[in-house]
C-alpha positions as CSV (number, residue, x, y, z in Angstrom):
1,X,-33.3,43.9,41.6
2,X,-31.6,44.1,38.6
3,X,-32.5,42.8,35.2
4,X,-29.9,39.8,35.6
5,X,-30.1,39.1,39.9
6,X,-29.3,36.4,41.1
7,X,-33.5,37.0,42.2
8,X,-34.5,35.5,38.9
9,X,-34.6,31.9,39.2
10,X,-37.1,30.9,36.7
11,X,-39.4,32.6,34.0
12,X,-42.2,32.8,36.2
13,X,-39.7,35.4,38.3
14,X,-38.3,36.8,34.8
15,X,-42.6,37.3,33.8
16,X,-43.1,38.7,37.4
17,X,-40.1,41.2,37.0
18,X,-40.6,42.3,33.6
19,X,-44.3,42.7,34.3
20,X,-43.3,44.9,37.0
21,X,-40.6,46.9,35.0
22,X,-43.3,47.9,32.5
23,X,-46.2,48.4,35.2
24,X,-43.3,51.3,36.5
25,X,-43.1,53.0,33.3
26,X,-46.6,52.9,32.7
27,X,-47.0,55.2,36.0
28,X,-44.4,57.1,35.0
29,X,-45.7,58.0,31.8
30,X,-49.2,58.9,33.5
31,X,-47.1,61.3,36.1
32,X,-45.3,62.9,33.2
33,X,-48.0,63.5,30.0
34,X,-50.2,66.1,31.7
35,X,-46.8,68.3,32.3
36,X,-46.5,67.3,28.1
37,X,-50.2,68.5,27.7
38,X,-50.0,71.7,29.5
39,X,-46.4,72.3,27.7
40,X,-47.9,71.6,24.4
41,X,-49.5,74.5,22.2
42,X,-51.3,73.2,19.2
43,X,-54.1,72.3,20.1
44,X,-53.9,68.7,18.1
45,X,-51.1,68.0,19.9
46,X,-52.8,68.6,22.9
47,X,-55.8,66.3,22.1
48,X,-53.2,64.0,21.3
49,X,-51.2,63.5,24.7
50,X,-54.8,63.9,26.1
51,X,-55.4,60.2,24.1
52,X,-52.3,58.6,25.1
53,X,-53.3,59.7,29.1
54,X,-56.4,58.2,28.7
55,X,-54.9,55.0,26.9
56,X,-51.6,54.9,29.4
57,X,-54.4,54.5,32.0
58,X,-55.8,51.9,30.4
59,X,-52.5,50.3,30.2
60,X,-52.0,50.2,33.6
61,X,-55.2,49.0,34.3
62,X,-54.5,45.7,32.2
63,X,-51.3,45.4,33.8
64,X,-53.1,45.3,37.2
65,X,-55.3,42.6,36.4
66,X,-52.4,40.2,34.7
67,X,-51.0,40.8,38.5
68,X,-54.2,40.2,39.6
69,X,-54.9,36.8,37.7
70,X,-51.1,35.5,38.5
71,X,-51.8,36.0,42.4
72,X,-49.2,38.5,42.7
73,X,-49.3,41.9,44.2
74,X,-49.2,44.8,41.7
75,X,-45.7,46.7,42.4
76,X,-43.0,48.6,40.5
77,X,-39.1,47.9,40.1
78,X,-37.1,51.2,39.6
79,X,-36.1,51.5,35.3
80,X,-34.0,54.1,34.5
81,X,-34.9,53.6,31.1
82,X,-38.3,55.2,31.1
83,X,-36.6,57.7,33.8
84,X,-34.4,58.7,31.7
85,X,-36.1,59.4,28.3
86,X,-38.7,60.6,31.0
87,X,-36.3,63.7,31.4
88,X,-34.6,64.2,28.5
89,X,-38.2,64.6,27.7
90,X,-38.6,67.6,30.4
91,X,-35.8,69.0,29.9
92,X,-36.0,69.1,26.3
93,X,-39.0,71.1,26.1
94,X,-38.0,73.3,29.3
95,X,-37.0,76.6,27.6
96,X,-38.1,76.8,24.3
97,X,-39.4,80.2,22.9
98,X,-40.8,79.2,19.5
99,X,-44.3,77.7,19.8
100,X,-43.4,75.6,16.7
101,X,-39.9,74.0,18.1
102,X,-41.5,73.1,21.6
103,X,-44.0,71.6,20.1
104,X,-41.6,69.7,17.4
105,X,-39.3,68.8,20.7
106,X,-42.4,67.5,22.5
107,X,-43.2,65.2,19.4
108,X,-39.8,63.9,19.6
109,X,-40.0,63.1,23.0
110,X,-43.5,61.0,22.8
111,X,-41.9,59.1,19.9
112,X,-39.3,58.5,22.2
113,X,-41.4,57.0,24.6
114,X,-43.4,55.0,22.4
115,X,-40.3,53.3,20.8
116,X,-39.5,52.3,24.7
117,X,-43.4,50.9,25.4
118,X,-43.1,49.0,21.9
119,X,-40.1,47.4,23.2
Protein backbone atom coordinates (compact mmCIF):
# COMPACT_ATOMS: atom_id res chain seq x y z
CA UNK A 1 0.00 0.00 0.00
CA UNK A 2 1.32 3.01 -0.99
CA UNK A 3 1.61 6.31 0.87
CA UNK A 4 -1.40 7.78 -1.32
CA UNK A 5 -3.76 4.24 -2.11
CA UNK A 6 -6.76 4.35 -2.89
CA UNK A 7 -6.55 2.07 0.80
CA UNK A 8 -6.58 5.26 2.79
CA UNK A 9 -10.03 6.36 3.20
CA UNK A 10 -9.94 8.20 6.39
CA UNK A 11 -7.28 9.39 9.02
CA UNK A 12 -7.86 6.61 11.20
CA UNK A 13 -6.43 4.41 7.93
CA UNK A 14 -3.75 7.33 7.29
CA UNK A 15 -2.82 6.85 11.59
CA UNK A 16 -2.99 3.02 11.05
CA UNK A 17 -0.52 3.29 7.94
CA UNK A 18 1.78 5.70 9.18
CA UNK A 19 2.00 3.93 12.47
CA UNK A 20 2.93 0.98 10.57
CA UNK A 21 5.50 2.73 8.24
CA UNK A 22 7.40 3.80 11.35
CA UNK A 23 6.88 0.47 13.41
CA UNK A 24 8.96 -0.95 9.94
CA UNK A 25 11.80 1.22 10.37
CA UNK A 26 12.01 0.84 13.84
CA UNK A 27 12.82 -3.08 13.21
CA UNK A 28 14.95 -2.17 10.72
CA UNK A 29 16.99 -0.07 12.66
CA UNK A 30 17.23 -2.80 15.47
CA UNK A 31 18.39 -5.48 12.51
CA UNK A 32 20.97 -2.99 11.33
CA UNK A 33 22.84 -1.14 14.65
CA UNK A 34 24.57 -4.26 16.06
CA UNK A 35 26.33 -4.68 12.36
CA UNK A 36 27.03 -0.53 13.16
CA UNK A 37 28.37 -1.60 16.68
CA UNK A 38 30.50 -4.35 15.66
CA UNK A 39 31.77 -2.00 12.64
CA UNK A 40 32.45 0.78 14.96
CA UNK A 41 36.05 1.14 16.68
CA UNK A 42 36.01 3.84 19.22
CA UNK A 43 34.90 2.65 21.86
CA UNK A 44 32.36 5.83 22.59
CA UNK A 45 30.97 5.27 19.51
CA UNK A 46 30.33 1.92 20.38
CA UNK A 47 28.58 2.65 23.75
CA UNK A 48 26.79 4.97 21.70
CA UNK A 49 24.98 2.68 18.94
CA UNK A 50 24.78 0.34 22.08
CA UNK A 51 22.19 3.31 23.52
CA UNK A 52 20.31 3.91 20.51
CA UNK A 53 19.69 -0.36 20.40
CA UNK A 54 18.59 -0.28 23.62
CA UNK A 55 16.33 2.99 23.01
CA UNK A 56 15.22 1.65 19.27
CA UNK A 57 13.82 -1.24 21.38
CA UNK A 58 12.06 0.80 23.45
CA UNK A 59 10.65 2.47 20.51
CA UNK A 60 9.17 -0.39 19.22
CA UNK A 61 7.92 -1.35 22.22
CA UNK A 62 5.68 1.94 22.42
CA UNK A 63 4.68 1.48 19.00
CA UNK A 64 3.30 -2.00 19.91
CA UNK A 65 1.22 -0.80 22.54
CA UNK A 66 -0.34 2.35 20.46
CA UNK A 67 -1.36 -0.88 18.12
CA UNK A 68 -2.29 -2.46 20.99
CA UNK A 69 -4.69 0.33 22.53
CA UNK A 70 -6.22 1.11 18.83
CA UNK A 71 -7.31 -2.68 18.53
CA UNK A 72 -5.19 -3.26 15.68
CA UNK A 73 -2.65 -5.89 14.96
CA UNK A 74 1.02 -4.74 15.19
CA UNK A 75 2.43 -5.17 11.39
CA UNK A 76 4.92 -3.44 9.04
CA UNK A 77 4.34 -1.72 5.47
CA UNK A 78 7.57 -2.01 3.27
CA UNK A 79 9.54 1.91 3.32
CA UNK A 80 12.20 2.25 1.17
CA UNK A 81 13.12 5.18 2.90
CA UNK A 82 14.67 3.65 5.99
CA UNK A 83 15.82 0.78 3.44
CA UNK A 84 17.58 2.82 1.73
CA UNK A 85 19.58 5.09 4.07
CA UNK A 86 19.65 1.60 5.82
CA UNK A 87 22.30 0.64 2.97
CA UNK A 88 23.87 3.54 1.97
CA UNK A 89 24.65 3.13 5.59
CA UNK A 90 26.25 -0.55 5.01
CA UNK A 91 27.67 0.12 2.24
CA UNK A 92 29.26 3.25 3.33
CA UNK A 93 31.22 1.87 6.06
CA UNK A 94 31.96 -1.59 4.03
CA UNK A 95 35.62 -1.07 3.07
CA UNK A 96 37.10 1.50 4.84
CA UNK A 97 40.88 1.11 6.09
CA UNK A 98 41.24 4.10 8.34
CA UNK A 99 39.87 3.49 11.88
CA UNK A 100 39.15 7.28 11.97
CA UNK A 101 37.07 7.57 8.47
CA UNK A 102 34.83 4.38 9.23
CA UNK A 103 34.07 5.61 12.23
CA UNK A 104 33.45 9.34 10.79
CA UNK A 105 31.28 7.35 7.90
CA UNK A 106 29.36 5.51 10.60
CA UNK A 107 28.52 8.83 12.38
CA UNK A 108 27.15 10.11 9.18
CA UNK A 109 25.15 7.32 8.70
CA UNK A 110 23.27 7.36 12.35
CA UNK A 111 22.71 11.11 11.72
CA UNK A 112 21.22 10.03 8.78
CA UNK A 113 18.93 7.81 10.35
CA UNK A 114 18.00 10.02 13.02
CA UNK A 115 17.03 12.94 10.67
CA UNK A 116 14.56 10.13 9.06
CA UNK A 117 13.03 8.95 12.75
CA UNK A 118 12.64 12.82 13.57
CA UNK A 119 10.61 13.10 10.58
Amino acid sequence: MGFFSKDIKTLDDLFIHTLRDIYYAEKQIEKSLPKMIDKATDPQLKAGFEKHLTQTKGHIERVEQVFELHGVKAKTVNCPAIDGILAEADEVSGDVDDKEVLDAALIASAQAVEHYEIT
